[in-house]
C-alpha positions as CSV (number, residue, x, y, z in Angstrom):
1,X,0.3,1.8,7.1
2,X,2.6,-0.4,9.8
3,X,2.5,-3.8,10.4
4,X,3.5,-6.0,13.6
5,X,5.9,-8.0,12.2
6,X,9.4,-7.0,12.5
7,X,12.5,-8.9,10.5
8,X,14.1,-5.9,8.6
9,X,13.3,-2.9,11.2
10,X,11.1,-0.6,12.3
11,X,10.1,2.8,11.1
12,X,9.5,5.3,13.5
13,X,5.8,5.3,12.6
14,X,2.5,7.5,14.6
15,X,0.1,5.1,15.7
16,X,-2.2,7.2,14.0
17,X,-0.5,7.8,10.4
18,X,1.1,6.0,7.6
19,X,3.6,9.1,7.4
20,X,6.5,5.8,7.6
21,X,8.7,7.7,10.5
22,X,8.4,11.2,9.5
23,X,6.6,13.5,12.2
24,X,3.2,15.2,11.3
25,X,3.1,19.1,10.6
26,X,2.4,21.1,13.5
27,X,0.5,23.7,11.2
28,X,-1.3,23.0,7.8
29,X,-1.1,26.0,5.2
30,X,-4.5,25.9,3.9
31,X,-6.4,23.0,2.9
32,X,-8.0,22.9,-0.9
33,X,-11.1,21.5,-2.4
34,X,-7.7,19.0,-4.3
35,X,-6.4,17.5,-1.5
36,X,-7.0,14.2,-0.5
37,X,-7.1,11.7,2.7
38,X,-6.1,8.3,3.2
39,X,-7.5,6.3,6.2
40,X,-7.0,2.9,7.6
41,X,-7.8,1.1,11.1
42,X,-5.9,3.7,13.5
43,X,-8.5,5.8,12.5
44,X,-11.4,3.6,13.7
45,X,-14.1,5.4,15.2
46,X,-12.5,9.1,14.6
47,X,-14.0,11.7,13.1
48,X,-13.0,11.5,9.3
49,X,-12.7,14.5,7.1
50,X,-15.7,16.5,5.2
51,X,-15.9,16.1,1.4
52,X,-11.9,15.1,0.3
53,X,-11.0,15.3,-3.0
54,X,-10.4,11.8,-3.2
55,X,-9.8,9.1,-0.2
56,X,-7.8,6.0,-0.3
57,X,-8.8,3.5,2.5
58,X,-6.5,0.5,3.5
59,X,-8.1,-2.9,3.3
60,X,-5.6,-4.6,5.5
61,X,-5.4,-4.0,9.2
62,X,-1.3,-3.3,9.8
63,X,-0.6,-6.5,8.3
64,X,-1.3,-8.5,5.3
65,X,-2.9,-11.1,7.2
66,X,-5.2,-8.9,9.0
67,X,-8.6,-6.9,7.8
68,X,-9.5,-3.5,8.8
69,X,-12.3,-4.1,11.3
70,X,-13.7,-0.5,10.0
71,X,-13.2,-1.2,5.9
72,X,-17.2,-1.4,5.2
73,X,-17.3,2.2,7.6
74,X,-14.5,3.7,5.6
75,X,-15.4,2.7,2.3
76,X,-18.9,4.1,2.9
77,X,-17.5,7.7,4.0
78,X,-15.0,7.4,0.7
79,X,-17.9,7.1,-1.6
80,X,-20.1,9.3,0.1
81,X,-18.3,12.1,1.1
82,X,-15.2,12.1,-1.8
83,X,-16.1,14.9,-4.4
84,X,-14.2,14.1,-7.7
85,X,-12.8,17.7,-7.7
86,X,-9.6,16.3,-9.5
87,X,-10.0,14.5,-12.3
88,X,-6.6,12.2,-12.4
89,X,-7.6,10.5,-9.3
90,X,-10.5,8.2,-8.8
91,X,-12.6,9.3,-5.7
92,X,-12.1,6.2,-3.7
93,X,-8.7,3.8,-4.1
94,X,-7.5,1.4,-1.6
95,X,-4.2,0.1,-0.5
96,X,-3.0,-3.3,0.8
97,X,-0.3,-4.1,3.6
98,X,2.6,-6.1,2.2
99,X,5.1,-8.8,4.0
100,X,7.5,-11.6,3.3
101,X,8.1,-14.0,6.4
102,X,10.2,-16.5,4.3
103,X,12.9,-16.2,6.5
104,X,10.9,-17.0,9.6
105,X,8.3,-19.4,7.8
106,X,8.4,-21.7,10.6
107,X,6.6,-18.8,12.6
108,X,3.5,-18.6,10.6
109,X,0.9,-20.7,9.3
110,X,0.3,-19.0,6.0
111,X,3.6,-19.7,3.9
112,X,2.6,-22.0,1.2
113,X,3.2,-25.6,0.7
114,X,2.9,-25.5,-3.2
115,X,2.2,-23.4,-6.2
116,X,2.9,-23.0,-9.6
117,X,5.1,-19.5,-9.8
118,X,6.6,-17.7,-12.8
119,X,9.4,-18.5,-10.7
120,X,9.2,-22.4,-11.3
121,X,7.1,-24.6,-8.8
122,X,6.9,-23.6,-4.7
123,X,7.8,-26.4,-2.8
124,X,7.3,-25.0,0.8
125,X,10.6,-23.7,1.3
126,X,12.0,-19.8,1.1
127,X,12.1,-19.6,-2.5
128,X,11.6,-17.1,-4.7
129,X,8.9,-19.1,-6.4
130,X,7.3,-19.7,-2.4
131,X,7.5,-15.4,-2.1
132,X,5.5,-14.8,-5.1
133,X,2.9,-17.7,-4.4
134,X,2.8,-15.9,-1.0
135,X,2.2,-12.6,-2.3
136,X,-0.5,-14.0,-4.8
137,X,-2.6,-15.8,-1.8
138,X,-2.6,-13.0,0.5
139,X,-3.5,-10.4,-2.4
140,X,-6.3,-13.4,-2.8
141,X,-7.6,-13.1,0.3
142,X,-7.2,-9.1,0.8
143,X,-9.6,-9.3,-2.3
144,X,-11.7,-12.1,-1.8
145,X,-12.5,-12.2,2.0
146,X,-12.0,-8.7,3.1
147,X,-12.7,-6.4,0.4
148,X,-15.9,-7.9,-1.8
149,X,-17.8,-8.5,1.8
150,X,-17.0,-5.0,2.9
151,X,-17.7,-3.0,0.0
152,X,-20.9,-5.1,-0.6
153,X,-22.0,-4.0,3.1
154,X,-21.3,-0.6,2.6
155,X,-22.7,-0.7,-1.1
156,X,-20.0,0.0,-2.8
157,X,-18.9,-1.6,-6.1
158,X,-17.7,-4.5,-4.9
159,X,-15.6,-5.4,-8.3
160,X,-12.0,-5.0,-7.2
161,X,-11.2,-4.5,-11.4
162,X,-12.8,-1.0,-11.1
163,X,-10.5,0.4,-8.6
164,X,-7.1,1.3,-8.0
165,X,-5.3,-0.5,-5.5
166,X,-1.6,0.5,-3.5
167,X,0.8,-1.5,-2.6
168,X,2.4,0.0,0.8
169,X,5.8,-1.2,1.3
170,X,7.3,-0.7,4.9
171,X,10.0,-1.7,7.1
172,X,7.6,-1.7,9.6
173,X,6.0,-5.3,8.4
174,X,8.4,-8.1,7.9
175,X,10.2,-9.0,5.2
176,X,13.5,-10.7,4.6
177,X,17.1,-9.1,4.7
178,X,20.5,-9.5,4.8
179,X,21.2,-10.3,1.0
180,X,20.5,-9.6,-2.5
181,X,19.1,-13.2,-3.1
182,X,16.6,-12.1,0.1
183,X,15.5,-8.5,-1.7
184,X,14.9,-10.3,-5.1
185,X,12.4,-12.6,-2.9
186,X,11.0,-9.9,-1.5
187,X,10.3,-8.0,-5.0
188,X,8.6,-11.6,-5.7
189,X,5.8,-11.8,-3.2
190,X,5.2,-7.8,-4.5
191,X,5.3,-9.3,-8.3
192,X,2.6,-12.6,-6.8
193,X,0.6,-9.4,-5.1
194,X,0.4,-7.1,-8.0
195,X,-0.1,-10.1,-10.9
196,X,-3.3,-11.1,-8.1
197,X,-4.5,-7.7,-8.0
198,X,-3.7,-7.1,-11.9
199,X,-5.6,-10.4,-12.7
200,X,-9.3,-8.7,-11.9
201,X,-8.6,-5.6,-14.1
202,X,-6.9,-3.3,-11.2
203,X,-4.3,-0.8,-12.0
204,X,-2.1,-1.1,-9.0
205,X,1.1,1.3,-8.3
206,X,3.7,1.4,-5.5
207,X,3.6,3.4,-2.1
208,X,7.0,3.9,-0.1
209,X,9.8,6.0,0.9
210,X,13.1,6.0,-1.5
211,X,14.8,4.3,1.5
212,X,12.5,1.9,2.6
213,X,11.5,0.5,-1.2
214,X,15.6,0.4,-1.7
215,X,16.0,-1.3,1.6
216,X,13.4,-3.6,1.2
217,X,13.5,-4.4,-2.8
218,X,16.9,-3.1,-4.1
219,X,17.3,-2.2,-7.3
220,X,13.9,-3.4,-9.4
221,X,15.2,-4.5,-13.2
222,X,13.5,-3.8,-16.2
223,X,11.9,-6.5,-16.6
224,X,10.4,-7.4,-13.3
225,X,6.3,-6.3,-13.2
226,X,6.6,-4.0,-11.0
227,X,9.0,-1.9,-13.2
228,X,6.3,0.0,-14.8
229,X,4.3,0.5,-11.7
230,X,3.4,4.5,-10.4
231,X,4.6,6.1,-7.1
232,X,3.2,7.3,-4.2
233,X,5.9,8.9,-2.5
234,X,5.5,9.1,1.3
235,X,7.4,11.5,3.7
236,X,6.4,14.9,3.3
237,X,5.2,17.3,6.2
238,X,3.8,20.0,4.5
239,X,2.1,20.8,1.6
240,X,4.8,22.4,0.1
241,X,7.0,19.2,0.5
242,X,4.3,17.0,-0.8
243,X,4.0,19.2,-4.2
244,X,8.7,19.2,-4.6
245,X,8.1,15.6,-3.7
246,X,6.2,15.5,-6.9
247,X,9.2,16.0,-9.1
248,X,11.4,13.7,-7.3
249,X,12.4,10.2,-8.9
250,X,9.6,7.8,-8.9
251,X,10.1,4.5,-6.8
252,X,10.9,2.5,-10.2
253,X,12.3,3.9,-13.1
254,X,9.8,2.4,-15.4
255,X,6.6,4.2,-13.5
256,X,5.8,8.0,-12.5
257,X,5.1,9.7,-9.3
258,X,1.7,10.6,-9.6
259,X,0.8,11.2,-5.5
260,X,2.2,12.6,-2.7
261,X,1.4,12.3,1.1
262,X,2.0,14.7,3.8
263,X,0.9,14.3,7.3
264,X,-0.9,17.1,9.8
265,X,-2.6,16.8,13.1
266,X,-2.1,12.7,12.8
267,X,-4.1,12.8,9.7
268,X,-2.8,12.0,6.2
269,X,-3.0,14.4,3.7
270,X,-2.2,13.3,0.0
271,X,-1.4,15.7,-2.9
272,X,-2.5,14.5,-6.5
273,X,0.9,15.0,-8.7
274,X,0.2,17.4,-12.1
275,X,-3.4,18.9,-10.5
């Protein structure tokens, strides 16, 4: 899960994983009929895994702006070859690349002009009213242009209320720094993504690092949205690591960690928390 755009920093990210800087495994224990895989463009034309638990496929293409030019491929492999063998996870979710160019709006062409915001009314400029109107259009269009076309191609439900959808938070994509006033936009265009996403039906929940989610968002307060959200804790490089990182504080206080990813051979691995 990286993105081009680079305002904050960049993790040291694989080419190939979503691992957000931390090296894959150079052995894996022993795989089990629960463990799970999540894929995304790097893995275009590879050879993907044989009957996963459960498989998460990013929508996105590195950056929120951007599809996966393999989602109708992927998303056919998820519902065919995903078994259901544990039962807290759905057998196919999805995740979504997430940004905030507000401070480098003159750069692109998709900050909005205008928008009605819980934040009060967008007016074009780097508000936090403009972030959340910016999160809420490009969770649109993840939805609307990329995701309904490819899961009708690959014929799978194409209703984005019936699945579960990620939000992956990186330094690797570009988001604004420097400030408290600049994080609290940032946890804005997440809020305008996940009330988008929320809006169809979707339960949506949180994929990070502890330092990139702090770096990015600070401290979330009770009574933003994404308080309540779940975790999906990145970082681990075994399977052992990704089962301690199940008891580990979840990204918000409000929410619960309830996956775990770990990263071997360049492919990533994800642990269902409580299974």
């Amino acid at each position: 899960m990286t993105g081009g755009g680079r305002v904050l920093g960049v993790a040291a990210v694989a080419v190939a994983t979503l691992a957000l800087g931390v090296p894959a495994a150079a052995a894996d224990p022993g795989d089990s009929r629960e463990v799970g895989y999540d894929v995304s463009h790097p893995q275009c034309g590879a050879e993907l895994p044989d009957r996963p638990a459960f498989a998460v496929v990013g929508v996105n293409g590195g950056l929120a702006t951007r599809p996966n030019p393999c989602l109708a491929e992927q998303l056919a492999w998820a519902a065919a070859e995903s078994t259901g063998e544990v039962a807290a996870q759905p057998r196919l979710q999805l995740y979504v690349n997430t940004a905030n160019p507000g401070q480098v709006r003159d750069r692109v062409t998709t900050w909005p002009a205008r928008g009605r915001t819980p934040y009060g009314r967008c007016e074009g400029d780097n508000s936090r009213a403009c972030s959340w109107q910016y999160g809420w259009e490009r969770a649109a269009v993840t939805v609307e242009e990329f995701f309904v076309p490819a899961a009708e191609a690959a014929g799978v439900d194409p209703d984005p209320g019936h699945h579960t959808w990620w939000l992956d938070v990186e330094t690797a994509n570009t988001w604004q720094r420097g400030s408290a006033p600049a994080r609290a936009r940032n946890r804005a265009t997440l809020e305008g993504m996940a009330a988008r996403l929320s809006a169809t039906g979707a339960e949506v929940g949180l994929y990070s690092t502890h330092y990139q989610w702090r770096r990015i968002t600070g401290v979330v307060p009770e009574d933003s949205p994404l308080h309540d959200l779940d975790s999906w804790l990145a970082g681990a490089t075994s399977p052992r690591g990704a089962r301690a990182a199940c008891l580990r504080e979840p990204l918000v206080d409000g929410g619960e960690v309830v996956l775990t990813q770990y990263v071997v051979d360049g492919l990533d691995h994800d642990h269902s928390c409580g299974s």
